[in-house]
C-alpha positions as CSV (number, residue, x, y, z in Angstrom):
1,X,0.0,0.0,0.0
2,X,2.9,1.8,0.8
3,X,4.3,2.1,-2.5
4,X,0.7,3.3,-4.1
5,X,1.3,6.9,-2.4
6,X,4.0,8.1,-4.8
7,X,2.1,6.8,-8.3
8,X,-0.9,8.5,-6.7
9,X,0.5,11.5,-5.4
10,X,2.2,11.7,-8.6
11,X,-0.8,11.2,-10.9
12,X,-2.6,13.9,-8.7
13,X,0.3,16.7,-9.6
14,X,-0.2,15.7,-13.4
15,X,-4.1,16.1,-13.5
16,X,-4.0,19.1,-11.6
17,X,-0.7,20.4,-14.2
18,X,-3.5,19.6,-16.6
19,X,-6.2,21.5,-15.4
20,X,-3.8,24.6,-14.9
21,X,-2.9,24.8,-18.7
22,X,-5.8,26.8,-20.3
23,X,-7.1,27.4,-23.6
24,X,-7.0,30.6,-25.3
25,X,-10.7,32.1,-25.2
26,X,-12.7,32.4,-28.0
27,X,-12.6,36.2,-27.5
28,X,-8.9,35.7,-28.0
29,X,-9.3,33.3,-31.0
30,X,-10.7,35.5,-33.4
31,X,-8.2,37.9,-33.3
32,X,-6.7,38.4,-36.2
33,X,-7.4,37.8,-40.2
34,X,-9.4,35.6,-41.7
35,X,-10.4,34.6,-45.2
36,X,-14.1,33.6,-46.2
37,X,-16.1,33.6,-49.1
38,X,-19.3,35.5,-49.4
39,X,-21.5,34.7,-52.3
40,X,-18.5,33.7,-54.1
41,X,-16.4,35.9,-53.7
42,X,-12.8,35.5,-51.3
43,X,-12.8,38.8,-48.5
44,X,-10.5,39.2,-45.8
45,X,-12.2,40.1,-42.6
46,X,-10.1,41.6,-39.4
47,X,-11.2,40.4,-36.1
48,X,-9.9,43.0,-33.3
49,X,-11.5,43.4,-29.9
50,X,-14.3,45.4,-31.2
51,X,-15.3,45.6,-34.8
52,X,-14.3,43.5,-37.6
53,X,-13.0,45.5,-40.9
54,X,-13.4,44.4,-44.2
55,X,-10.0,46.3,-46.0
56,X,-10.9,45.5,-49.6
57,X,-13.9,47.4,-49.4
58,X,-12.5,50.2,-46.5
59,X,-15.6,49.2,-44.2
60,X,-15.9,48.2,-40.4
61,X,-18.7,47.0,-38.3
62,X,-18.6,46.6,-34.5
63,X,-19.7,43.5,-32.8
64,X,-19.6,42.6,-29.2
65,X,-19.5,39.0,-27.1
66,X,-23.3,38.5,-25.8
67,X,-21.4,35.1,-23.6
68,X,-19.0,32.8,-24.2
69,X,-20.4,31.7,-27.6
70,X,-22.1,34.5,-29.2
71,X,-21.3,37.5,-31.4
72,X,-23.5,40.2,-31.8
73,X,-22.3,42.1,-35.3
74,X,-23.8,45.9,-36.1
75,X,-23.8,45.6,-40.1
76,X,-24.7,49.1,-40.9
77,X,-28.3,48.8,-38.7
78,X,-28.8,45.1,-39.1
79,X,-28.0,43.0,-36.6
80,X,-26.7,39.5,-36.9
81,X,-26.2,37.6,-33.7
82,X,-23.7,34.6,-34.2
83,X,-22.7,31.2,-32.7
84,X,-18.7,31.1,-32.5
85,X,-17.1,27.6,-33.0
86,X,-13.6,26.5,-33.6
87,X,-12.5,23.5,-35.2
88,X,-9.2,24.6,-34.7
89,X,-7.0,26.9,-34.2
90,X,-7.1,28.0,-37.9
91,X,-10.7,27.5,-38.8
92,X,-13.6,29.3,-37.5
93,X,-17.8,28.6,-38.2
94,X,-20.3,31.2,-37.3
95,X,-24.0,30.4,-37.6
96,X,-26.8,32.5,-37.5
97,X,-29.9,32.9,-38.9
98,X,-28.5,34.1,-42.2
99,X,-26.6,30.4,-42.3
100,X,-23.5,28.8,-41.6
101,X,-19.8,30.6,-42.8
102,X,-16.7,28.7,-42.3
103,X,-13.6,31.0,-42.0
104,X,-10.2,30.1,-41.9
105,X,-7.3,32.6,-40.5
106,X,-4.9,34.5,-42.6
107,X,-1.2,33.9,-41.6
C-alpha cells in the first residue's frame, strides 16, 4: 500500500498540471485575419477586440460578445447575432440565422 502513495501523489500533480494549462478564449481566438467567401467571392475580414474590418472594401462594423459563444455584429443597422465555434486553431464557423460561414485565419 505503501508504495501506491508516490504513483498516486504523482498522478494527482499531473491532473492538476492539466487542469492549470488553459485554452486561449474564443474572444482571444478571433483575433486576427481571416479569409471567407461571401457569395462567391474570397474577402479578408479583421477580427480585433471590437469591430471587424473588411480592408478590400474600407468598411468596419462593430460587434460585441453576448457570452462565451455568441457575437453580436452591427452591419450598418442590421444586426446578426452569431454562434462562434472553432475547429481549430485555424478554422472558425459562425452560424446564425443568415446560415453557416466557415472561416479560416490568414497567416
Amino acid at each position: 500500500m505503501n508504495c501506491l502513495r508516490p504513483i498516486v501523489a504523482a498522478a494527482a500533480l499531473f491532473i492538476l498540471a492539466a487542469c492549470a494549462v488553459s485554452m486561449p478564449s474564443k474572444q482571444e481566438m478571433i483575433l486576427g485575419r481571416w479569409q471567407a467567401d461571401f457569395q462567391g467571392q474570397s474577402i479578408v475580414l479583421n477580427y480585433s477586440a471590437t469591430e471587424v474590418s473588411v480592408d478590400s472594401f474600407g468598411v468596419s462594423f462593430p460587434y460585441s460578445w453576448l457570452d462565451d459563444d455568441r457575437i453580436r455584429l452591427d452591419a450598418m443597422g442590421q444586426e446578426v447575432i452569431s454562434t462562434v465555434e472553432f475547429v481549430s486553431p485555424n478554422e472558425m464557423v459562425q452560424r446564425s440565422n443568415q446560415g453557416v460561414q466557415t472561416l479560416r485565419r490568414v497567416q
